[in-house]
Structures are given as structure tokens and as C-alpha cells.
PyMOL commands that place a pseudoatom at each C-alpha (Angstrom):
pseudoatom trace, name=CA, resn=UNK, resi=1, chain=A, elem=C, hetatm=0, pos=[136.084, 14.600, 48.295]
pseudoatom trace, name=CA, resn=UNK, resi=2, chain=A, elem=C, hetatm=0, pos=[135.048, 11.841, 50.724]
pseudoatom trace, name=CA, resn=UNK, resi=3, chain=A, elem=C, hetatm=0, pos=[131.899, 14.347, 52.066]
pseudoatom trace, name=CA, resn=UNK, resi=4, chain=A, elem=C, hetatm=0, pos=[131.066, 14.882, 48.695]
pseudoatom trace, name=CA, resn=UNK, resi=5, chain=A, elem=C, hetatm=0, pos=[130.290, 11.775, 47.415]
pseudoatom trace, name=CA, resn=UNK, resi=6, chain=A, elem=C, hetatm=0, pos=[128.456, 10.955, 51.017]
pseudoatom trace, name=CA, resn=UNK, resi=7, chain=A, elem=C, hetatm=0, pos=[126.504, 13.638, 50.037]
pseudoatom trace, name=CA, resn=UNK, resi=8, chain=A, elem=C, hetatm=0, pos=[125.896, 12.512, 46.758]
pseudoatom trace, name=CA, resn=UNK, resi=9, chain=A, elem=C, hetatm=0, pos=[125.076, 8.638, 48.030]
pseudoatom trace, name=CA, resn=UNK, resi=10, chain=A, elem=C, hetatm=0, pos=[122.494, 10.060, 50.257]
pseudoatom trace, name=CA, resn=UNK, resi=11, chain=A, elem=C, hetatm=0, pos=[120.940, 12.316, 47.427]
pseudoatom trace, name=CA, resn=UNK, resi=12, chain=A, elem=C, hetatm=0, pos=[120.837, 8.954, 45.252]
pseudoatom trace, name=CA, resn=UNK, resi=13, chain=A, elem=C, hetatm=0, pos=[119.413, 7.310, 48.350]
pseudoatom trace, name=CA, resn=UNK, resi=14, chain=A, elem=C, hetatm=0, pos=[116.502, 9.091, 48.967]
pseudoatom trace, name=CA, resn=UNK, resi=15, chain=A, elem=C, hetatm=0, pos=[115.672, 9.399, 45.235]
pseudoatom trace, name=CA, resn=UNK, resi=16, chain=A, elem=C, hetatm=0, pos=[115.533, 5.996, 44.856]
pseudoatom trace, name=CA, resn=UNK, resi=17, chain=A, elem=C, hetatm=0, pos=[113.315, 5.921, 48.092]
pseudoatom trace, name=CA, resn=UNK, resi=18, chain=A, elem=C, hetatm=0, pos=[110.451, 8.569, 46.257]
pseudoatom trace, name=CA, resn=UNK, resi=19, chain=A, elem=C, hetatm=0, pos=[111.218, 6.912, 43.169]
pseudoatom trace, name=CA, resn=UNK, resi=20, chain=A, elem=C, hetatm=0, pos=[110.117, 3.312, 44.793]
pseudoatom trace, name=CA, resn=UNK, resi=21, chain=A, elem=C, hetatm=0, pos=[107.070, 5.033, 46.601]
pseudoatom trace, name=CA, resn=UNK, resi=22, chain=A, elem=C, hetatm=0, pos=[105.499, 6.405, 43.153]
pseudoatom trace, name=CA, resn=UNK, resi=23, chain=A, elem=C, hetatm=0, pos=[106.282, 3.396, 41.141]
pseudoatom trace, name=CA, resn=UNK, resi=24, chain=A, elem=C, hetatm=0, pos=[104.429, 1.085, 43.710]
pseudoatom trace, name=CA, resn=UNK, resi=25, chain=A, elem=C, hetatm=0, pos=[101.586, -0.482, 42.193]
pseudoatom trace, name=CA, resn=UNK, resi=26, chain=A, elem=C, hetatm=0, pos=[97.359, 0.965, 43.513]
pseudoatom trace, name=CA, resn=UNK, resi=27, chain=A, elem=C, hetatm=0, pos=[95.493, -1.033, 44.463]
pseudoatom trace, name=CA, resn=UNK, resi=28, chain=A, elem=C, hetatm=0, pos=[91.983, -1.286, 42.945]
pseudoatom trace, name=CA, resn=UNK, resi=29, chain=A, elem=C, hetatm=0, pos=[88.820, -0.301, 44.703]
pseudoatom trace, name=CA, resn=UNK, resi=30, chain=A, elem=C, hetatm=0, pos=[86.178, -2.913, 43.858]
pseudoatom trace, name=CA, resn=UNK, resi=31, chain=A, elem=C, hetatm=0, pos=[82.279, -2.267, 44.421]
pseudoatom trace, name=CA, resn=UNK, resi=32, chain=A, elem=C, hetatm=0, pos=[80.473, -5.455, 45.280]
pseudoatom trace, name=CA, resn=UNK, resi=33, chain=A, elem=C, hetatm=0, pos=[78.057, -6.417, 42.936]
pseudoatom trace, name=CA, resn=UNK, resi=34, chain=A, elem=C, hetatm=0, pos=[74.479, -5.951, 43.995]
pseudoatom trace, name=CA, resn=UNK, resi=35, chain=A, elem=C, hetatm=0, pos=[72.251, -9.232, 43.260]
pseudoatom trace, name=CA, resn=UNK, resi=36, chain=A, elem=C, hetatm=0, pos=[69.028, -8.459, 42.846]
pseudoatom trace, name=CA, resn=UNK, resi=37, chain=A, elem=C, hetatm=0, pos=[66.193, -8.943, 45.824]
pseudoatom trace, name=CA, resn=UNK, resi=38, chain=A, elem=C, hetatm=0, pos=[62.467, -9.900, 44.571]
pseudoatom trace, name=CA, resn=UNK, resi=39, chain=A, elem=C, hetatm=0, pos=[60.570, -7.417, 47.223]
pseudoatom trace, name=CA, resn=UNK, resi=40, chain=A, elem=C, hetatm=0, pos=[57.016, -7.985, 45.171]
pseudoatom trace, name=CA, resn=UNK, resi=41, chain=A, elem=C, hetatm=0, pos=[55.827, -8.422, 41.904]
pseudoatom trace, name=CA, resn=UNK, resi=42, chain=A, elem=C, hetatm=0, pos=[53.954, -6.178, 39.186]
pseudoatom trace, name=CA, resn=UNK, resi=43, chain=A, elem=C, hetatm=0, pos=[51.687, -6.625, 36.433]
pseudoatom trace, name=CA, resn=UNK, resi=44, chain=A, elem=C, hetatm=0, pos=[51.511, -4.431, 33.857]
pseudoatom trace, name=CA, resn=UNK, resi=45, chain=A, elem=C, hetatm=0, pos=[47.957, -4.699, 31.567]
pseudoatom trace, name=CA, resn=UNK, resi=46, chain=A, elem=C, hetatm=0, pos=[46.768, -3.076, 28.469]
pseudoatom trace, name=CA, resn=UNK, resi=47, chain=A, elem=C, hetatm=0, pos=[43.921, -0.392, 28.987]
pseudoatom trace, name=CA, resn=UNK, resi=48, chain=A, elem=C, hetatm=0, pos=[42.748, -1.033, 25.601]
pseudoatom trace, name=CA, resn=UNK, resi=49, chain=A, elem=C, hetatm=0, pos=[40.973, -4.579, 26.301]
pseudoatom trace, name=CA, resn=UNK, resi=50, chain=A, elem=C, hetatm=0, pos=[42.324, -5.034, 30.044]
pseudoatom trace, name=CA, resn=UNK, resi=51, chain=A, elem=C, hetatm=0, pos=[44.896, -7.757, 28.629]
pseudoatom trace, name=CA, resn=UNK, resi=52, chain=A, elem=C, hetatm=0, pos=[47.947, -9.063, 31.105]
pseudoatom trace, name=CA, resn=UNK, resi=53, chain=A, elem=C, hetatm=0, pos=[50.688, -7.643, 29.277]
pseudoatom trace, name=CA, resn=UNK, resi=54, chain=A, elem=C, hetatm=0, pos=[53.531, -9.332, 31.949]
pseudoatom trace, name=CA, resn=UNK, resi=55, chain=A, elem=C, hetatm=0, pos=[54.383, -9.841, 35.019]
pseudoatom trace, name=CA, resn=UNK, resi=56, chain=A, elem=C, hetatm=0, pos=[57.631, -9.230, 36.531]
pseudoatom trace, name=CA, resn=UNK, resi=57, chain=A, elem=C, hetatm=0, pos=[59.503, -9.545, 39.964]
pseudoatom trace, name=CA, resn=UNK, resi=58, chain=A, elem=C, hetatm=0, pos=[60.396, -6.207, 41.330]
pseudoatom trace, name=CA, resn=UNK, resi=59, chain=A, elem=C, hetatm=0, pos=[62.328, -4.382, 44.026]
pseudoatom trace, name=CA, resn=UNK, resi=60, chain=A, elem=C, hetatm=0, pos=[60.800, -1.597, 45.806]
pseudoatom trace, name=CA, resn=UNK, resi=61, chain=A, elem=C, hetatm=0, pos=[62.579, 2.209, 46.535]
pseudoatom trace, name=CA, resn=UNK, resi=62, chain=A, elem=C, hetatm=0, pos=[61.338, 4.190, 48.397]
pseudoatom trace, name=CA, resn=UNK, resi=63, chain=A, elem=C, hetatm=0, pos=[63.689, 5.538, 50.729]
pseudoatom trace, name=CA, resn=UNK, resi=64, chain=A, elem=C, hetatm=0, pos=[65.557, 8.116, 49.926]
pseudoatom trace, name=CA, resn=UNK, resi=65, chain=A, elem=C, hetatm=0, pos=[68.820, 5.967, 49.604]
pseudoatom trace, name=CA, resn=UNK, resi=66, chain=A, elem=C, hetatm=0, pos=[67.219, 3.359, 47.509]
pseudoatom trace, name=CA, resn=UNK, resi=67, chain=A, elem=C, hetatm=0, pos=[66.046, 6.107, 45.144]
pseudoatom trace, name=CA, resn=UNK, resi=68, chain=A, elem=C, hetatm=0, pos=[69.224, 8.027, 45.009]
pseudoatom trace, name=CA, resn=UNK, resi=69, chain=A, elem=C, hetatm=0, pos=[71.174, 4.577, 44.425]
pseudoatom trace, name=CA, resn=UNK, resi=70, chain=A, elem=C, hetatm=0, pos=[68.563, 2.677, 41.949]
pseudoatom trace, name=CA, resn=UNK, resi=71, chain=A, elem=C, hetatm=0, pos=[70.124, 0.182, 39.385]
pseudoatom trace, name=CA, resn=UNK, resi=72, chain=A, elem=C, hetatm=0, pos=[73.563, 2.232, 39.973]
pseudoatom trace, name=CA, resn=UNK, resi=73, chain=A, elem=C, hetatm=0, pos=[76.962, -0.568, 40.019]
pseudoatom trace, name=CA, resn=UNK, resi=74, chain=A, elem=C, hetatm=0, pos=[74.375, -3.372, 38.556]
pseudoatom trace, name=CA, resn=UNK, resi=75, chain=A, elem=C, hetatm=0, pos=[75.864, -5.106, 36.163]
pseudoatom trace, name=CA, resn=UNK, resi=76, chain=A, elem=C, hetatm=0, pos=[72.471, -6.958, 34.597]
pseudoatom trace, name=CA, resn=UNK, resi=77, chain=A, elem=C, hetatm=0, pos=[68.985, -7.145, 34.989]
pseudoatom trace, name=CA, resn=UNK, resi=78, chain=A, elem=C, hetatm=0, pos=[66.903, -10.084, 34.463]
pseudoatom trace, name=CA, resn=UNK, resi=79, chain=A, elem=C, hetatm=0, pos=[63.938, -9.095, 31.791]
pseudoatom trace, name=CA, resn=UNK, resi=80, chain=A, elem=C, hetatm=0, pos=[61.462, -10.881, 34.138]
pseudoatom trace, name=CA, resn=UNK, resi=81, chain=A, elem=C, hetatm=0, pos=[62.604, -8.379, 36.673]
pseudoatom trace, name=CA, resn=UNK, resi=82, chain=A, elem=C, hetatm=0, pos=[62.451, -4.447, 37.821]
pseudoatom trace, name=CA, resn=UNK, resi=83, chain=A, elem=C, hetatm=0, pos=[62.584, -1.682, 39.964]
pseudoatom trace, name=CA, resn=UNK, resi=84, chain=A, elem=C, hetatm=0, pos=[59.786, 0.161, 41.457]
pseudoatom trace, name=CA, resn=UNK, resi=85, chain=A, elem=C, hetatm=0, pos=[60.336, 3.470, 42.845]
pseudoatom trace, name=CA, resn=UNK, resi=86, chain=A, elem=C, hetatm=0, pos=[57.185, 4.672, 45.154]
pseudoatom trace, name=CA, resn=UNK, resi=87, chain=A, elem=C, hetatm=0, pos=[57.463, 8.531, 45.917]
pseudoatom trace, name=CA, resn=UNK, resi=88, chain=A, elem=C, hetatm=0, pos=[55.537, 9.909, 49.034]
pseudoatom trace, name=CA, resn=UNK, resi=89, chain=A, elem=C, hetatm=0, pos=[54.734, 12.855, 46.810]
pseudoatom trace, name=CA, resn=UNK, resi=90, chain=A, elem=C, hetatm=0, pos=[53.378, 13.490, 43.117]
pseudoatom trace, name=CA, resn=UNK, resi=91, chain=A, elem=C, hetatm=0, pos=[55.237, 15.422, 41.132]
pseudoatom trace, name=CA, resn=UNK, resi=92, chain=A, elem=C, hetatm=0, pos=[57.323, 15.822, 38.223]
pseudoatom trace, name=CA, resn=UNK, resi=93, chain=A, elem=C, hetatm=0, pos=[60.488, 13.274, 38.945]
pseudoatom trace, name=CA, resn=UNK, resi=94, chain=A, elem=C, hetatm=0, pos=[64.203, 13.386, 37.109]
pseudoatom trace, name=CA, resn=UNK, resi=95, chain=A, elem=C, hetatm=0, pos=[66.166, 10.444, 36.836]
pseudoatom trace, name=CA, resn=UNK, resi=96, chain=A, elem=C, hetatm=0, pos=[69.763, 9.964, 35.256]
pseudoatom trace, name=CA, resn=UNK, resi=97, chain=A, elem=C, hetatm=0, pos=[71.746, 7.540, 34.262]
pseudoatom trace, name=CA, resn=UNK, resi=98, chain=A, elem=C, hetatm=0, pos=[74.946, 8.281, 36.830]
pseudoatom trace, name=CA, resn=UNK, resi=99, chain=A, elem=C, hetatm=0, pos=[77.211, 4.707, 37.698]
pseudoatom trace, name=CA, resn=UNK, resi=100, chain=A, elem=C, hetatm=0, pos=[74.280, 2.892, 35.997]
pseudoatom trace, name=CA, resn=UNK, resi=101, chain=A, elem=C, hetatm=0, pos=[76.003, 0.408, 33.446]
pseudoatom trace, name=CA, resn=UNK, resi=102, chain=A, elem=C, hetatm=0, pos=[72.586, -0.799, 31.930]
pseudoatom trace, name=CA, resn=UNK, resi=103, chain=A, elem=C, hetatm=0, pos=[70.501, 0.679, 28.998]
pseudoatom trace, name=CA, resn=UNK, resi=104, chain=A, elem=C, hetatm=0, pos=[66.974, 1.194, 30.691]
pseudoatom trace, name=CA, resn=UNK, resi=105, chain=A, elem=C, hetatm=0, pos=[63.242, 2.003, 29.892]
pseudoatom trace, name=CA, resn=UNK, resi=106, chain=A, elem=C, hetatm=0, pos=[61.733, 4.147, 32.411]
pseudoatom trace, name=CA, resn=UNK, resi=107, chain=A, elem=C, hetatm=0, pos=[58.456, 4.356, 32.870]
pseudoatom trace, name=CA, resn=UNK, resi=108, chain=A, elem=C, hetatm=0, pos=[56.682, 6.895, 34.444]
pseudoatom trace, name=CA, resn=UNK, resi=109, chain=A, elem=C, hetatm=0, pos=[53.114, 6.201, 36.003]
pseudoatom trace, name=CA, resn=UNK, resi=110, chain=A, elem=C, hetatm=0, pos=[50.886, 8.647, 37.822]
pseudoatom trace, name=CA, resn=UNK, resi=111, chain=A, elem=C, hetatm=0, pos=[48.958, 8.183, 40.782]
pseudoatom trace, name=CA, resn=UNK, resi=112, chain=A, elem=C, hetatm=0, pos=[46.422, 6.132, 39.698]
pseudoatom trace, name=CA, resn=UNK, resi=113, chain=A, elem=C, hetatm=0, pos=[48.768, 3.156, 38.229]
pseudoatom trace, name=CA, resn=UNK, resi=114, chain=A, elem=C, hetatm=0, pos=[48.507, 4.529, 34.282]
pseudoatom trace, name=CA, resn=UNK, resi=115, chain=A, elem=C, hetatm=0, pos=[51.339, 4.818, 32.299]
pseudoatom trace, name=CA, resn=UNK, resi=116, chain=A, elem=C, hetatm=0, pos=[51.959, 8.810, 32.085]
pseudoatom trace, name=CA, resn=UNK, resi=117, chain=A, elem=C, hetatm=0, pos=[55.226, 9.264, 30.032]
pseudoatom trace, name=CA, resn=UNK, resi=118, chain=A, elem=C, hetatm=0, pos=[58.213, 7.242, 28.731]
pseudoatom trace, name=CA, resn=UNK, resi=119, chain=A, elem=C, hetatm=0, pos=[62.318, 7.460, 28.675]
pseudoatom trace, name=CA, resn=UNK, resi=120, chain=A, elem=C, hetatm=0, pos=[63.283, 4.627, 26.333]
pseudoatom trace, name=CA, resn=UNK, resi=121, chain=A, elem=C, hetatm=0, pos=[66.743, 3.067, 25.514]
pseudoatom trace, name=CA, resn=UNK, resi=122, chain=A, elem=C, hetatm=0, pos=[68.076, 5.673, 28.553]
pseudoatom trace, name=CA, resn=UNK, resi=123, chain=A, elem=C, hetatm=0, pos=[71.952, 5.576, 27.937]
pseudoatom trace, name=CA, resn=UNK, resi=124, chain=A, elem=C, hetatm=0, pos=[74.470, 4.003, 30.555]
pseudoatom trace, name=CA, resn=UNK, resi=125, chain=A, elem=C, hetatm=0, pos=[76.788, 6.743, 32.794]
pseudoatom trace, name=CA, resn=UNK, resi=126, chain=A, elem=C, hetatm=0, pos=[75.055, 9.574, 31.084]
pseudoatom trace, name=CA, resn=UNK, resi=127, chain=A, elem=C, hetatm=0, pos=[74.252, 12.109, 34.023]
pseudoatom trace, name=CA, resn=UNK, resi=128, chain=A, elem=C, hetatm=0, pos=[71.706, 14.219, 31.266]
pseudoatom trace, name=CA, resn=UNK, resi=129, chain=A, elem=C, hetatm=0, pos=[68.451, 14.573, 33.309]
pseudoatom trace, name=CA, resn=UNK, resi=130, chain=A, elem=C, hetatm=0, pos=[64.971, 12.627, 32.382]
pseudoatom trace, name=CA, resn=UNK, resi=131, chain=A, elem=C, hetatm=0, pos=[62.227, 14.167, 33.955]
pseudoatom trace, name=CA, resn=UNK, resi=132, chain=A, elem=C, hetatm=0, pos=[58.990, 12.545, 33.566]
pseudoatom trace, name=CA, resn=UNK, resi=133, chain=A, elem=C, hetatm=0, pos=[56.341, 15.040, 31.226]
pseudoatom trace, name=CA, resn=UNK, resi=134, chain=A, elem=C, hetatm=0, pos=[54.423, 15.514, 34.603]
pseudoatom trace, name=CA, resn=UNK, resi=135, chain=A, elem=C, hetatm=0, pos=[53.640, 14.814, 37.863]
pseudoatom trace, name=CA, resn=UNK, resi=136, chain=A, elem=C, hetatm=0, pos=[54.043, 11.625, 38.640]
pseudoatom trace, name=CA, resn=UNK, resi=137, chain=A, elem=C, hetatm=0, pos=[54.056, 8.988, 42.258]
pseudoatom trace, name=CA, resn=UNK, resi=138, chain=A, elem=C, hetatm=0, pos=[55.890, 5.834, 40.737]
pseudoatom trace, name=CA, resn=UNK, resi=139, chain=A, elem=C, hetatm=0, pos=[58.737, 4.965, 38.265]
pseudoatom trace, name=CA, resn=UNK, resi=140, chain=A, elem=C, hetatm=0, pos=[59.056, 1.540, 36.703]
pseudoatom trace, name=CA, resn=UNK, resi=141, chain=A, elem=C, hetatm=0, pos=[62.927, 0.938, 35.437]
pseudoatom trace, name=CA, resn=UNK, resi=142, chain=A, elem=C, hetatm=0, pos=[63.022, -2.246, 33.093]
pseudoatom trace, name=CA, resn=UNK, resi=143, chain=A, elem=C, hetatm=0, pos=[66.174, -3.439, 30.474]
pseudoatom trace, name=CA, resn=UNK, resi=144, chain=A, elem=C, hetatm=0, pos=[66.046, -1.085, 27.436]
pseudoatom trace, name=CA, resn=UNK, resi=145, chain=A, elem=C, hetatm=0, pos=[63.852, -2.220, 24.546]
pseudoatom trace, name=CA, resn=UNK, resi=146, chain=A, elem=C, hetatm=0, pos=[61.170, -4.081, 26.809]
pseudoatom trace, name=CA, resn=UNK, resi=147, chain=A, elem=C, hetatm=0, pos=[58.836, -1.173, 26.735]
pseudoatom trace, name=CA, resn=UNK, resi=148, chain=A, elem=C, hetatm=0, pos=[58.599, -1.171, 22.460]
pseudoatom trace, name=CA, resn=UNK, resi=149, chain=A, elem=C, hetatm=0, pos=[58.519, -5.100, 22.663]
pseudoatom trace, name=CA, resn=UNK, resi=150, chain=A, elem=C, hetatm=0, pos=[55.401, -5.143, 25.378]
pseudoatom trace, name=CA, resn=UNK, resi=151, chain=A, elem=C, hetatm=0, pos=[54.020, -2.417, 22.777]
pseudoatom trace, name=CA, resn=UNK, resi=152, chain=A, elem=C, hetatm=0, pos=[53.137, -0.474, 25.939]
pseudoatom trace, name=CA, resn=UNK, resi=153, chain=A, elem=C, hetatm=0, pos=[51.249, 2.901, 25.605]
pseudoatom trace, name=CA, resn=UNK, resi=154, chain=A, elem=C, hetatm=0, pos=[50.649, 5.905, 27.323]
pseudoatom trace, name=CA, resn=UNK, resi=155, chain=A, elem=C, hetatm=0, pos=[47.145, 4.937, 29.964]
pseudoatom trace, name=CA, resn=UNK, resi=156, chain=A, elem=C, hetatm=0, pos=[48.509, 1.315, 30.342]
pseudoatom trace, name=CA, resn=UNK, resi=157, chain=A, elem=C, hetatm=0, pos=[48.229, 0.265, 33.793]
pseudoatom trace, name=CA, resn=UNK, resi=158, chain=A, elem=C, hetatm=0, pos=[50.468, -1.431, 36.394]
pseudoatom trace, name=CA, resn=UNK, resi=159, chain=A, elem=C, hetatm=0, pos=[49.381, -2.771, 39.839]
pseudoatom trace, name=CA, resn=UNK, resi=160, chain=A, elem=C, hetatm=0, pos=[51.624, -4.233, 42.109]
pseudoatom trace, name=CA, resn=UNK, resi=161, chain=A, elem=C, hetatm=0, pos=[51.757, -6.116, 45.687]
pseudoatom trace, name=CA, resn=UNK, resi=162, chain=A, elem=C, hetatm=0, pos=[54.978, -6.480, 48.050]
pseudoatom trace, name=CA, resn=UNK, resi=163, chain=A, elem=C, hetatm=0, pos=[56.405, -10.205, 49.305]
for i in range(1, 163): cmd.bond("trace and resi %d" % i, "trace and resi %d" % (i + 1))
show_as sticks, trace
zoom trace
């Protein structure tokens, strides 16, 4: 009886023990937030009547880190500020809205600085591809909304210098 119920403690024992290890508590993983870094600035102008439409600060991607990580784990966006992504080559570019918690306007512009296609009010964490309508060098990412309040159009024009 005595080996028994030695048997039985050390059954209770080591329970207990894989009990304790699942009910410990995890332990969050935290991304640091990204602050934003003003690497130029850009001015975006109406073709119409050559009008200043605004300027904003901007970052700069072009690597291919920077344009694989974009606005990802940002948590706002200033609406003075953007990010510029320079490609070496022109062609028809996708973008997605993957770990990206802010609604965005993206702005497609060809080779020559003019505004070639839109994706407005682009929804946060959706991974749905938005290609530009065609071949295109840069992409302009501003908050959601900006490009209906600047009324910008298709043959708009940006130019842009670095810091």
C-alpha cells in the first residue's frame, strides 16, 4: 500500500509540475514604434494652371528593405508628411496593406513626376494586392482621404529633393 500511494504522490507531482509550466503567463512581443525621419520634401502641383497644391516632408525607399517594410508597425502619420518609394525600374508596382495599421492613399506617378493612377482609402492589414494601372518609377503613400481633399488628378505632378 505504502508503494502505491508513492506512486501516486509522484504521478500528482509531476502533474502539478506540467500543469504549472502551461499555466505560466507569455510574455508579449512588442515591436518598437517607428518615428518618422524627414529624408526630403515633395511638392505636389496642379497641371491644370501649375498651382502648388502642398508640400509635405517625406521619407525616401528605395532599398529593397525599405520598400518591402513601408508604413508597416506605424501607428500614425502626420498629414504634412509621406513616403516616397523610388524604384530603379519602371514598371507596373503592387502594394498591400500587410502589418500596416493606417488607411492610406497611394499614389502612383510615372517616370516623368505625373500622377499615373490612384489606390484611395487602401484598408489597414488587408494583404489584397494594388497594382498601379501601369508602369510606373515612384509611389507616393499619404493618410487616406488627402488625395480627394487636395482634389488631385490623374497628370498632376510631384517633384521632390532629399535633406
Amino acid at each position: 500500500m505504502h508503494k502505491l500511494s508513492i506512486k501516486y504522490s509522484l504521478l500528482l507531482v509531476l502533474l502539478l509540475a506540467v500543469i504549472s509550466c502551461k499555466t505560466e503567463s507569455k510574455k508579449a512581443i512588442k515591436t518598437e514604434s517607428i518615428e518618422f525621419t524627414k529624408e526630403g520634401e515633395l511638392n505636389i502641383s496642379k497641371v491644370a494652371n501649375d498651382s502648388l497644391v502642398t508640400t509635405l516632408d517625406i521619407e525616401i525607399a528605395e532599398t529593397d528593405y525599405e520598400t518591402q517594410t513601408g508604413l508597416m508597425y506605424r501607428e500614425s502619420m502626420a498629414s504634412h508628411q509621406g513616403m516616397l518609394f523610388v524604384f530603379p525600374d519602371v514598371a507596373v508596382h503592387s502594394f498591400y496593406m500587410k502589418n500596416t495599421k493606417i488607411a492610406l492613399d497611394i499614389i502612383y506617378i510615372d517616370e516623368n513626376l505625373k500622377i499615373s493612377s490612384f489606390q484611395k482609402n487602401a484598408v489597414p492589414f488587408d494583404e489584397t494586392g494594388l497594382p498601379s494601372e501601369e508602369p510606373i518609377k515612384y509611389v507616393l503613400e499619404v493618410n487616406a482621404g488627402l488625395a480627394d481633399q487636395w482634389k488631385l488628378e490623374i497628370g498632376d505632378k510631384i517633384e521632390y529633393s532629399r535633406n
